[in-house]
C-alpha positions in Angstrom: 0.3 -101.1 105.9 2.8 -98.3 106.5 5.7 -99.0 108.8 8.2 -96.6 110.4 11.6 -97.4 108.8 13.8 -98.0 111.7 13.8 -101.0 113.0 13.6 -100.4 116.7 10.4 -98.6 116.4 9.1 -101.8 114.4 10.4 -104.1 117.5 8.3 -101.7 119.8 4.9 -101.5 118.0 5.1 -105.7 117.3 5.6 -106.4 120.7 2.9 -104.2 122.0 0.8 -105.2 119.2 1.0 -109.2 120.1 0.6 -108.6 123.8 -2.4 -106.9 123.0 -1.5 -103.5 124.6 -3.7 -101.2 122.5 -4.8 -98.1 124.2 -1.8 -95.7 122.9 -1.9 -91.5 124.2 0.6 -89.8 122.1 1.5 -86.4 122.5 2.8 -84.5 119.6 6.3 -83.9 118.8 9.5 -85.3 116.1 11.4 -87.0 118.0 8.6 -89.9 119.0 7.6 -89.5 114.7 8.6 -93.1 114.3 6.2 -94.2 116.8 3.7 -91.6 116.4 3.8 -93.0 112.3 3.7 -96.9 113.5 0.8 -96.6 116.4 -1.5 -94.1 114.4 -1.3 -96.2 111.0 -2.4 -99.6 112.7 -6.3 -99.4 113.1 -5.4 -102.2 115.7 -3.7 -99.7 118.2 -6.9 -97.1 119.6 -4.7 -93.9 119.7 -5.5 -90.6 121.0 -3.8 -87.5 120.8 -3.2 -85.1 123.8 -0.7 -82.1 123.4 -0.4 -81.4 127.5 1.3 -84.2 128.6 0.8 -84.0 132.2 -3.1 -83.9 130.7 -2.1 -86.7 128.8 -0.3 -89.3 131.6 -3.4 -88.4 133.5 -5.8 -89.3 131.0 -4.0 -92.4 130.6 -3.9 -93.3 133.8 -7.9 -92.9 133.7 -8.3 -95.3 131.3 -6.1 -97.7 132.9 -7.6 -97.7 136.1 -10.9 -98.5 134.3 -9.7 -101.3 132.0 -7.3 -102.8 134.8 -4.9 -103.2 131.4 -1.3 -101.0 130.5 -2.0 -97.6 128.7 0.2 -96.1 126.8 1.7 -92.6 126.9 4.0 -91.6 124.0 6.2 -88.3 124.2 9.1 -86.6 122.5 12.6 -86.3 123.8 13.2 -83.7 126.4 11.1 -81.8 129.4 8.0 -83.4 127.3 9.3 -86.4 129.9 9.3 -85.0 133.1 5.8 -83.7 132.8 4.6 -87.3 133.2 6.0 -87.5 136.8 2.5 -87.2 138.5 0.7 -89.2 137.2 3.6 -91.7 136.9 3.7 -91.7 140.9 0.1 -92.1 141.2 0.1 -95.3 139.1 2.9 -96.5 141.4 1.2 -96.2 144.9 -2.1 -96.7 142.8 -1.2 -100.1 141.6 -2.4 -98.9 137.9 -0.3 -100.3 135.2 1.2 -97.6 132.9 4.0 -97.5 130.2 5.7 -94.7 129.1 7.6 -94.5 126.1 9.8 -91.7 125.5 11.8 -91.3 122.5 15.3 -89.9 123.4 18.2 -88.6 121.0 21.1 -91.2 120.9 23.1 -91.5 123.8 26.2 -89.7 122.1 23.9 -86.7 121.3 23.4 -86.1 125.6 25.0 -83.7 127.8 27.2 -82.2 124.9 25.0 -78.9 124.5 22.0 -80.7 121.7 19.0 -79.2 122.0 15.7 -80.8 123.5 17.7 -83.3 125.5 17.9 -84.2 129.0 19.5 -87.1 130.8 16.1 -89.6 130.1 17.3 -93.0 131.3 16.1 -94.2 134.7 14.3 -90.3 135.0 11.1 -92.3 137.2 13.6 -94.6 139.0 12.2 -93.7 142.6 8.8 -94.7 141.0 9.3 -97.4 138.0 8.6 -100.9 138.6 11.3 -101.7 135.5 13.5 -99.5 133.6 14.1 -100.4 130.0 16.8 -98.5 128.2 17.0 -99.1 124.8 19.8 -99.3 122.4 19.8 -97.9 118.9 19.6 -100.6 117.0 17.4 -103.4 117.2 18.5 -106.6 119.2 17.1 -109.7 121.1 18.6 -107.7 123.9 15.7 -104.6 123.1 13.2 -107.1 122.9 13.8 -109.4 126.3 13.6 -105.3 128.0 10.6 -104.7 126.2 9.1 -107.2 126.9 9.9 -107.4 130.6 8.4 -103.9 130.9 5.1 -105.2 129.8 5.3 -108.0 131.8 5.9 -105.7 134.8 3.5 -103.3 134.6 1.0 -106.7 134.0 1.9 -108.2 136.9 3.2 -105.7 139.9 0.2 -103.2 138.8 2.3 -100.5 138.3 4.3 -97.7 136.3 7.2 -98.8 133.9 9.3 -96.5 131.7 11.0 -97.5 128.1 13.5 -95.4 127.0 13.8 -95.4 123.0 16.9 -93.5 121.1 16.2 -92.7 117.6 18.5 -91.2 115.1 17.1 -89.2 111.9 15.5 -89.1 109.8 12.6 -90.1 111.8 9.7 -89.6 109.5 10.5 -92.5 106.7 8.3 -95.4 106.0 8.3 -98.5 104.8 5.5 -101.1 103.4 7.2 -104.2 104.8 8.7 -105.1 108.7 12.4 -105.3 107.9 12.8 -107.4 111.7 10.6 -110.3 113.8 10.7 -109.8 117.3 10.4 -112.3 120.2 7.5 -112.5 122.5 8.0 -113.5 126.1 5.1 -114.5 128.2 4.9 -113.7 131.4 6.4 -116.0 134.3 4.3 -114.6 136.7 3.4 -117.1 139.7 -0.4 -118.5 140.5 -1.5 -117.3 144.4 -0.9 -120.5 146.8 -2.8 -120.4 150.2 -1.0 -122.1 153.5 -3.9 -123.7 155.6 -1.5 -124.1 158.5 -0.4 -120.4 158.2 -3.9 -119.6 158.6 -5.0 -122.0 161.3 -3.1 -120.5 163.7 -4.2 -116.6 162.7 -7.4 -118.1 163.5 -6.9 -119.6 166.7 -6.0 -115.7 167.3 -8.9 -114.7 165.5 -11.2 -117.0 167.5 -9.8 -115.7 171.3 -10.3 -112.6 170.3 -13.9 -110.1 171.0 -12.6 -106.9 169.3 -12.0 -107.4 165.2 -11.8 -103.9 163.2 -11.7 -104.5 159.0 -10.6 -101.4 157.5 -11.3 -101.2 153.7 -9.8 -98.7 151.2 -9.7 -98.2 147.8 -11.2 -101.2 145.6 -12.6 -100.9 141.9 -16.1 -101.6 142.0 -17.0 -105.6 142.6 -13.7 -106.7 143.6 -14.9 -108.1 146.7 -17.4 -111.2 147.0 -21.0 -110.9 148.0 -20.0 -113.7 150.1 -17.1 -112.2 152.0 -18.9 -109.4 152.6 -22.1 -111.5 153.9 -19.8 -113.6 156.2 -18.5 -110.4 157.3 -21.3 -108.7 158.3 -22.7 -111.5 160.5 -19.3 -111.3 163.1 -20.7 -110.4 166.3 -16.9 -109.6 167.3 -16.3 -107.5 163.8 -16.8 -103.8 162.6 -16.4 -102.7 158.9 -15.3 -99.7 158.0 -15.5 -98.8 154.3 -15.0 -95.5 152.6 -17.0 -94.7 149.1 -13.7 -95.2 147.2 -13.8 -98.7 148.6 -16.7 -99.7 146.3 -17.9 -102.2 149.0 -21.5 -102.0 150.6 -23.7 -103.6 153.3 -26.2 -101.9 155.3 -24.0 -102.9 158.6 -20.8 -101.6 157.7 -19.6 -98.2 158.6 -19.5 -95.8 155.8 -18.7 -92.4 157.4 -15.4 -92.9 159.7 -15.1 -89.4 160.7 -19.0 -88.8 161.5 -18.4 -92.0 164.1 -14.5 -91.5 165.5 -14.4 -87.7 165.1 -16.7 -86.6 168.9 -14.7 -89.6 170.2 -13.6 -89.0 174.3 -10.5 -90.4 175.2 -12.1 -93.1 176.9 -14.2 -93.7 173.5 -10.7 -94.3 171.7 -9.7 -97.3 174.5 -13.2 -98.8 174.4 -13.2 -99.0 170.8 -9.5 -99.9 170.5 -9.2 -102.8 168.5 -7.2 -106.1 169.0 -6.9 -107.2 165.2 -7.2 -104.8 162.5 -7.4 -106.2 159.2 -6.7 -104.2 156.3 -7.2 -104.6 152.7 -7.3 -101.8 149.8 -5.6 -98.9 148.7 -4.9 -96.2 150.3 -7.4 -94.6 153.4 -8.7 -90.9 153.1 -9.7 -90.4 156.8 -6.9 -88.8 158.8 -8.8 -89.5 161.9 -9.0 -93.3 161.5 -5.5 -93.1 161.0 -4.1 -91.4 164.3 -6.8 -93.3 166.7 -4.9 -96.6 165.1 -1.5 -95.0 165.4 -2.5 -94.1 169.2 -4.7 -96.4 170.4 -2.7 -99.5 168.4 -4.6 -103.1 167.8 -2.0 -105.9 169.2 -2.8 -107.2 165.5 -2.7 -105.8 162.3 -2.6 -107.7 159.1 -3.0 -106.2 155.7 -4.5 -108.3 152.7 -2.5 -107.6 149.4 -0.9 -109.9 146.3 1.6 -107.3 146.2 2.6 -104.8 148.8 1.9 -104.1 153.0 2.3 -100.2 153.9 2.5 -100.1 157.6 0.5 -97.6 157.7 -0.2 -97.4 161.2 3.1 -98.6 162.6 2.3 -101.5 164.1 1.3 -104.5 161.2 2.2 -107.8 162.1 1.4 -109.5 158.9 1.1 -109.0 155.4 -0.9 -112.5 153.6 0.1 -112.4 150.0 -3.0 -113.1 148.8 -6.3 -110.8 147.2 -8.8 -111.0 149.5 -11.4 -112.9 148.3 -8.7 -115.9 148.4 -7.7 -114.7 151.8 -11.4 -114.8 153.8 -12.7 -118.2 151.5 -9.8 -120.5 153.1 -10.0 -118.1 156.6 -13.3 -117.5 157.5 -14.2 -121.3 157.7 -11.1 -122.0 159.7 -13.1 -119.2 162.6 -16.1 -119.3 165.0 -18.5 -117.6 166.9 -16.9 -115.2 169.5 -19.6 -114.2 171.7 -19.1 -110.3 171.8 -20.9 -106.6 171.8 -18.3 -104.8 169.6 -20.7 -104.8 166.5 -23.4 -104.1 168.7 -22.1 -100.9 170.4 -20.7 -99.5 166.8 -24.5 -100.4 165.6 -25.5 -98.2 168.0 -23.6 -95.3 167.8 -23.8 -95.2 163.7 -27.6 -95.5 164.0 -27.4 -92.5 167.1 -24.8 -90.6 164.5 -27.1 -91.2 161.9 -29.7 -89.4 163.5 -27.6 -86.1 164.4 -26.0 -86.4 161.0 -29.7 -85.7 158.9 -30.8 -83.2 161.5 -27.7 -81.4 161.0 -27.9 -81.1 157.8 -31.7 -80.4 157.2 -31.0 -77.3 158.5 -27.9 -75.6 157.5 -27.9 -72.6 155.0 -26.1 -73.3 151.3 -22.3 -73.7 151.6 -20.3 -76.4 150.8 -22.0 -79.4 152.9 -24.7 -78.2 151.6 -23.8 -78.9 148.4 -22.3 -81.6 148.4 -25.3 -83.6 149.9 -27.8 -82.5 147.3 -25.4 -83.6 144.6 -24.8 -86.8 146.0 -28.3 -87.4 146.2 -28.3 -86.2 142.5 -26.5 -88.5 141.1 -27.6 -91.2 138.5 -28.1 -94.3 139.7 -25.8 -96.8 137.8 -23.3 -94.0 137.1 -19.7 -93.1 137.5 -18.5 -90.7 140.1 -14.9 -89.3 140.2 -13.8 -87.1 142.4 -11.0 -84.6 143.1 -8.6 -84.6 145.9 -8.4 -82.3 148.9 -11.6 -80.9 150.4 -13.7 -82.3 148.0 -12.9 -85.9 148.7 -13.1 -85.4 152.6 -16.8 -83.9 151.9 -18.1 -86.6 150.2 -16.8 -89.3 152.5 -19.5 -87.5 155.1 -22.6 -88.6 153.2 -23.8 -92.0 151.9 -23.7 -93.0 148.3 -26.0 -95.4 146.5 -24.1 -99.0 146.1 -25.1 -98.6 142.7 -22.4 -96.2 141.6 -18.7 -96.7 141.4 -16.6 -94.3 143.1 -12.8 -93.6 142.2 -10.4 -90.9 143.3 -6.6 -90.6 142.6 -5.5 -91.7 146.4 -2.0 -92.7 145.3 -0.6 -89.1 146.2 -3.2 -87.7 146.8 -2.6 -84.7 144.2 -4.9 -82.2 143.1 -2.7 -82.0 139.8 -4.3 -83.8 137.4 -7.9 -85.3 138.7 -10.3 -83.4 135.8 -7.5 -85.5 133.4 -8.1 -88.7 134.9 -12.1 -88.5 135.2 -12.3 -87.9 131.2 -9.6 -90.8 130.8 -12.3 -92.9 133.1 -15.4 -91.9 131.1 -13.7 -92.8 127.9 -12.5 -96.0 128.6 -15.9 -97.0 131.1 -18.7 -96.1 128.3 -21.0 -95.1 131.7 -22.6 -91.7 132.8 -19.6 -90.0 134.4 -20.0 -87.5 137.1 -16.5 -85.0 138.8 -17.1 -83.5 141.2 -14.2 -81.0 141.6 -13.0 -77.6 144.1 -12.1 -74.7 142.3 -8.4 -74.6 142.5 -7.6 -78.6 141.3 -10.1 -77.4 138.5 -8.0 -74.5 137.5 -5.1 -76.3 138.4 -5.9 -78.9 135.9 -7.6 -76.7 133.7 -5.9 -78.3 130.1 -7.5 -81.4 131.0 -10.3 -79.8 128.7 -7.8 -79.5 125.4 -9.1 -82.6 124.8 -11.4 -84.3 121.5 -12.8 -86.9 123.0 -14.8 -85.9 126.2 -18.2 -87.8 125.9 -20.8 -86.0 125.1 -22.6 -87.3 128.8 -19.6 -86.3 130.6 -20.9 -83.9 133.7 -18.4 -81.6 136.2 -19.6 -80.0 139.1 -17.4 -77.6 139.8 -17.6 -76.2 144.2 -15.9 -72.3 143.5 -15.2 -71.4 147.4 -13.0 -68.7 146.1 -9.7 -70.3 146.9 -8.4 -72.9 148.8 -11.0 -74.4 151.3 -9.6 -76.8 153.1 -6.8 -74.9 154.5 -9.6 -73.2 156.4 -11.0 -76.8 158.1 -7.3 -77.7 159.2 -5.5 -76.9 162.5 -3.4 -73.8 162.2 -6.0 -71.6 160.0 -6.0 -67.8 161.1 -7.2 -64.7 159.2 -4.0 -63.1 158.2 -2.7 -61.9 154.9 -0.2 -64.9 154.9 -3.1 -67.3 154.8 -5.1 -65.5 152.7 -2.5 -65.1 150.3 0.2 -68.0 150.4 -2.5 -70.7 151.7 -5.7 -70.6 150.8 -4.7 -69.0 147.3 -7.7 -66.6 147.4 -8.8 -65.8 143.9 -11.9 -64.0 142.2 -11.8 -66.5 138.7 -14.5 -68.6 137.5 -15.1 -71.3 135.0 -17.1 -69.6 132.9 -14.9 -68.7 129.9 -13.2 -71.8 129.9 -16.6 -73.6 129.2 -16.6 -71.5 126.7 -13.6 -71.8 125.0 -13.3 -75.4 124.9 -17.4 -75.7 124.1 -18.7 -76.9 127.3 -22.1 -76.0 128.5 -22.2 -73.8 131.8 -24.4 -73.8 134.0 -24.0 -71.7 137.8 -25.6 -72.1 140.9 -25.7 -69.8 144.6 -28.4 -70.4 146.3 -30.9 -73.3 147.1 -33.2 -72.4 144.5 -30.8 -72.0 142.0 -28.4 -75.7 142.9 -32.0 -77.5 142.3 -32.5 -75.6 139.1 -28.6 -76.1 138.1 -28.9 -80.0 138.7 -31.4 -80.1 136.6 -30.5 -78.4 133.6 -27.1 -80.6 134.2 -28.8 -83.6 133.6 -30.9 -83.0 130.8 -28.2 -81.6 128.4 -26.1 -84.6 126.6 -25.9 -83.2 123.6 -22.2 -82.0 124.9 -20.0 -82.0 128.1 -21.6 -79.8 130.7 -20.5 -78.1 133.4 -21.8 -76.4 136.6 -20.6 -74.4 138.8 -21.4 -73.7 142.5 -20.6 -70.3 144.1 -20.4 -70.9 147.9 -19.6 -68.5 151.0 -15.2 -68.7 151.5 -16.3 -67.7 155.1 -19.1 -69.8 156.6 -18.3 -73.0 154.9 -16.1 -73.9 157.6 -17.6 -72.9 160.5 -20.7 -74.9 159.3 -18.5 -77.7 158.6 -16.5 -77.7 162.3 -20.1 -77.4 163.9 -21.2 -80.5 162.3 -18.8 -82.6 164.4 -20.0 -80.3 167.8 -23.6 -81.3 167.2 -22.9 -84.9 166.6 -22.0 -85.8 170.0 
């Protein structure tokens, strides 16, 4: 076995190796060469190597948000750093554990004119669950850090950052491991559940006719077959899932803005809830979130082991618990309230329901148009990631089977690296993997492709609108060279010769005839990634969007 000579680079990789932490993205540089040398030359460690390293954080991040487990990017010393950022803060509001390791010059060698060196400690420190600056040399001290950082990440779900300072020569090796470092388990604490806390939320619970659960993003199975049973049967309760929540029952509420959107003031108050409970990441539907700001619940309580955003300004209390823990020791403590909530929100999703399939049996091919014949596409069984910004609020509009898992980078809701973290997914999952992407996060992320190991199944279904779309479906849109130019970021470019360059197959659709033909040819090639892209009107796809909502009502 070949070992990097310096001994804090052996503390690092023994550490990580014994806590089983074995999915390693390193990005090529020198400085990180003792790492690089010690990760690549273990066939324990699964490395992979990704020259972009916003690419690479991303596609980290992917794989960690499949295997639940810390990833591992590795950079050089300098700007290479800073290029994690984003997908840094996306693991941080995403509750994805992540660990960067950045090698760094010694700390004599900053701020006194070296080249490739910035200030590196504490860089993510609005963002990093643990900080672990390294000294030089190797020390109990090094390891109790590393080791906490591990830890961390483990346990708070989230981003941490170790800082390692190497001096050259960076490129000798050794056959033997010239120190033994110290593993520390974790100290994290088991979830305890008050039955007298709860007993009197349900006393609350049980006076009360008008229960909203609002669910946002879960990975797939998360929740219980029997909480969601128990919850479908409250005569006093509505569920409102998104797709990203990975939770289904033929009662619950699937499209928020199809129901809320036609709403009439007196709609809002009649609807108003008096608990909300809350459980899940974060919520794509703006429209859920200002009638809750508005029209506030007396009650809101959010279910999370870790954290309780107050998203709508009025929560009242956070239970430190997941929720499957939470509704087994609540939902007995409850009873029958004898109530018509359900009932009326059956009602109008059934009536919705109705307007919703006319609707869109007849409108021409645009965007909605799209988007529903590719969600009805899709493989049953598969994976489907999806891109932020329009393309996210589209496919919350139309029903997906229960049968494929859904995930989207909802952290920050940044277009920046989502092609990145959808090949990161389908590396780490193993399952047919469908991204469904807008034009501009495409090209934005367009590196994401100068990568070795996209499966051969992997499938992108590229929406080209000709710029930005969804600037055009917000308030304040007007036809002026300002928008056109500074906004919607109007552009003429297609995806064509990147397929080609990076060996995809391409595949492009316009019309009807041709997005039937187009899914087709998708499906049947595996013998390489594919890719196909849809050419829709920049003009109508809005106006056909807007007059949606009009003709639900």
């Amino acid at each position: 076995m070949i070992y990097p000579k310096i001994p804090l680079a052996q503390s690092i990789l023994q550490i990580f190796l014994a806590k089983e932490i074995t999915n390693i993205i390193i990005s090529p540089g020198s400085r990180n060469a003792p790492l690089t040398i010690g990760f690549a030359s273990n066939p324990a460690f699964q490395c992979y190597s990704i020259a972009d390293e916003r690419a690479a954080a991303f596609f980290a991040l992917g794989i960690a948000q499949q295997t639940r487990k810390p990833t591992v990017v590795v950079c050089t010393s300098g700007s290479a750093l800073l290029n994690y950022y984003p997908a840094f803060a996306e693991a941080f509001y995403s509750e994805i554990p992540l660990i960067v390791i950045s090698a760094d010059r010694p700390q004599s060698k900053i701020d006194i004119g070296d080249g490739q060196t910035i200030r590196q400690q504490n860089v993510f420190e609005n963002h990093s669950l643990y900080n672990a600056n390294l000294l030089e040399d190797a020390s109990e001290e090094n390891d109790i850090k590393i080791n906490e950082a591990i830890n961390t990440a483990i346990d708070k779900k989230g981003p941490v950052h170790i800082n390692a300072p190497f001096e050259e020569p960076l490129y000798e090796t050794v056959s033997d491991l010239s120190v033994n470092s110290k593993v520390f388990a974790s100290a994290n604490e088991p979830q305890t559940v008050d039955l007298e806390d709860l007993k009197k939320y349900a006393d609350i619970w049980n006076k009360t006719s008008r229960k909203l659960v609002l669910i946002g993003v879960n990975e797939p199975n998360s929740i219980s077959e029997a909480t969601i049973e128990a919850l479908a049967q409250k005569e006093s309760v509505a569920v409102m899932t998104e797709n990203t929540s990975n939770v289904h029952h033929e009662s619950f509420i699937t499209s928020i803005d199809t129901i809320i959107t036609p709403f009439t003031a007196e709609d809002f108050e009649a609807f108003r809830p008096e608990i909300l409970i809350t459980f899940g990441g974060m919520v794509v539907s703006k429209r859920i979130k200002a009638f809750l700001r508005k029209y506030q619940p007396k009650h809101h309580w959010h279910i999370d082991t870790l954290r309780a955003y107050d998203t709508f300004g009025c929560l009242t209390k956070h239970f430190e618990l997941d929720p499957n823990t939470f509704f087994n020791a609540f939902l007995p403590l409850t009873s029958k309230v004898e109530s018509d909530y359900f009932s009326r929100f059956d009602t109008l999703r059934k009536f919705r329901k109705e307007k919703h399939d006319s609707y869109l049996s007849k409108i021409p091919f645009t965007d909605f148009k799209v988007f529903e014949k590719v969600i009805e596409s899709l493989p049953k069984n598969s994976q489907l990631q999806i891109s932020n910004s329009s393309a996210i609020r589209y496919a919350q509009l139309i029903p997906i089977d229960s049968s494929i898992e859904v995930f989207c980078n909802r952290g920050t809701s940044g277009i920046d690296g989502s092609t990145s973290t959808a090949i990161g997914a389908a590396v780490a999952n193993g399952k047919p993997t469908v991204f469904i992407t807008g034009d501009i996060g495409f090209l934005y992320d367009s590196n994401a492709l100068w990568n070795n190991y996209i499966p051969k199944d992997f499938k992108i279904i590229l929406i080209n609108n000709g710029g930005g779309g969804i600037f055009r479906i917000l308030p304040g849109h007007s036809e002026t060279p300002v928008f056109n130019t500074f906004f919607e970021t109007f552009h003429h470019l297609t995806a064509e010769h990147l397929a080609k360059m990076f060996g995809l197959n391409y595949f492009t659709a316009n019309d009807e005839e041709s997005m039937i033909n187009g899914l087709d040819s998708l499906y049947a090639q595996n013998d390489r990634p594919s890719l196909l892209e849809f050419f829709t009107p920049t003009l109508e796809n809005n106006n056909i969007l807007l007059q949606y909502f009009k003709e639900l009502m």
